[in-house]
N, C-alpha and C positions, 0 to 999 in steps of 0.2 A: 506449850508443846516443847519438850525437846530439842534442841538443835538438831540433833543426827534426824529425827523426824521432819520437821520442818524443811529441811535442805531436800530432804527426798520428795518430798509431797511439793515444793516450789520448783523442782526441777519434773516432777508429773506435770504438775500443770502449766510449764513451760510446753513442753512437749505437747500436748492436749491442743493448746494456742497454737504453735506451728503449724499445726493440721488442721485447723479452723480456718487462719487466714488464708492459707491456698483453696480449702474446698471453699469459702466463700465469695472466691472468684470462678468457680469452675473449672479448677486445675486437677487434673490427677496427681496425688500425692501420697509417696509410701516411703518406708523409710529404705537406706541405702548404704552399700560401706563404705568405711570409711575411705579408702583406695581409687573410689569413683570418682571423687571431688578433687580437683586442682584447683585449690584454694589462693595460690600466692599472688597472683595480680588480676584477680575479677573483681569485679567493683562490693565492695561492703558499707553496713553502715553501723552503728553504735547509736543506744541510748541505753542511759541512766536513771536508775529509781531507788530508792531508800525508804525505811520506815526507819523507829528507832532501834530496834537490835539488829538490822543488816542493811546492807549496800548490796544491787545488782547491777549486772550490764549486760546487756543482750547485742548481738552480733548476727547480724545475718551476710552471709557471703550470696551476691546473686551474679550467675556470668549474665552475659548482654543479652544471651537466648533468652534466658530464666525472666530477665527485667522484663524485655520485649515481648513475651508470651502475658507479661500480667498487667502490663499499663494498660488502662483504663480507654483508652481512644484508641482501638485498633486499625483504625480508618490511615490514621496517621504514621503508623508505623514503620512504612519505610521513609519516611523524612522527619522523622523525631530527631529533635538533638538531642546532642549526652550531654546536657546542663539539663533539661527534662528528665533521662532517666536519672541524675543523681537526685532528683528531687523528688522522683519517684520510688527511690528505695529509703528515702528518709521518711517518705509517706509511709512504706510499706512497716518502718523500723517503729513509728506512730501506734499502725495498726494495732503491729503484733504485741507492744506493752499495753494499749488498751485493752485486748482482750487478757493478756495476764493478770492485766491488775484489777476488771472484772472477778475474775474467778477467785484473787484474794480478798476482795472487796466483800466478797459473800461470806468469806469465815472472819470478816469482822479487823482485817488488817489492810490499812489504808495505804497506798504509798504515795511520796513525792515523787513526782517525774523533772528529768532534766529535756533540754533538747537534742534532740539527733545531732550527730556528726556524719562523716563519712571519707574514707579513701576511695578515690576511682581512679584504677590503672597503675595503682603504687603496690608496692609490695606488702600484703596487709600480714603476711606472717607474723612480725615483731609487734604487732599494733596493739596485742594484749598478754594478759599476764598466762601464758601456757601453765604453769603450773595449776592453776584456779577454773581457769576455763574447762568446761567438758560442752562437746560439740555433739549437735546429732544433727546425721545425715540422712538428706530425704533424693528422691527424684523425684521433679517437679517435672509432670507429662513426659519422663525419659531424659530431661536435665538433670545432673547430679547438680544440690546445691548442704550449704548450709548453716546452718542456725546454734549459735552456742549463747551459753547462759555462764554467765562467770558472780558467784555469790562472798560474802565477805560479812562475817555475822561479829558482834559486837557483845554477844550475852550466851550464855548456856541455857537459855530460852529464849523460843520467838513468840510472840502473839499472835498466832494464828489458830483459829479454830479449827477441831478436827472435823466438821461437819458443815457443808453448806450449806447458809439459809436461802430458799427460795424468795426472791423477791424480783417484781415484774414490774416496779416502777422506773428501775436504770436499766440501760441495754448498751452493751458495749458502743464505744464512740459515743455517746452521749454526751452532751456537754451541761454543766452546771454552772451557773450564773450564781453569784453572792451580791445580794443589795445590801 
């Protein structure tokens, strides 16, 4: 495929994923402008992946509402620490390249994953390349939050297939074992 293709259809099915992981927890999610989000000191996280024609990095900005509405123990919520939610948006930052690299995994393009990072309570504006990056904004049940994908290709084609194959043996999160 293309590069101009590929970068469009990785940045589709970016966005596809971001709408997955909220609705898979029960969140209302729809998308939002850009002007809604005050981005500069709510806590974010980072992860990395690669194949060999390109390098990714996904970003998601979540405020403390956002975190607090989607941890997994709501029981606990008013005495959670914030060494918990940072550990829960590296969870969430997990998530959401699982499900992306699902959906490229189907057109036959594999990627390496690195591990999450994250700023909480720093000023995460400087923290990527603005030039590269393109952001899309959602509200998460009336919280503005959000999710950017920043890409960095290597060749004038990627390896990705323009058709996904069904298959019902992996399902996102899944883990495989190598003996």
């Amino acid at each position: 495929m293309n590069v101009t293709q590929a970068i469009e259809l990785i940045r589709t099915l970016f966005e596809q994923s971001c709408t997955e992981l909220f609705e898979s927890m029960h969140c209302n999610v729809e998308p939002a402008a850009c002007n809604d989000v005050e981005s500069a000191y709510i806590p974010a996280a980072y992860i990395d992946a690669g194949a060999d024609d390109f390098e990714l990095l996904l970003t998601l900005r979540l405020p403390l509402a956002a975190l607090t509405m989607t941890y997994p123990i709501q029981d606990q919520i008013v005495s959670i620490d914030e060494s918990e939610l940072e550990d829960w948006i590296l969870e969430l930052s997990n998530r959401l390249l699982g499900l992306l690299k699902a959906k490229l995994m189907s057109r036959d393009c594999r990627l390496n994953t690195g591990l999450p990072s994250h700023d909480f309570g720093e000023d995460t504006t400087q923290s990527i390349n603005q030039c590269e990056y393109i952001p899309y904004y959602y509200k998460l049940d009336e919280e503005p939050i959000e999710m950017g994908i920043t890409l960095e290709t290597f060749s004038e084609t990627i390896a990705i297939e323009d058709d996904a194959k069904e298959d019902d043996s992996a399902q996102a999160g899944d883990l495989d074992f190598f003996f």
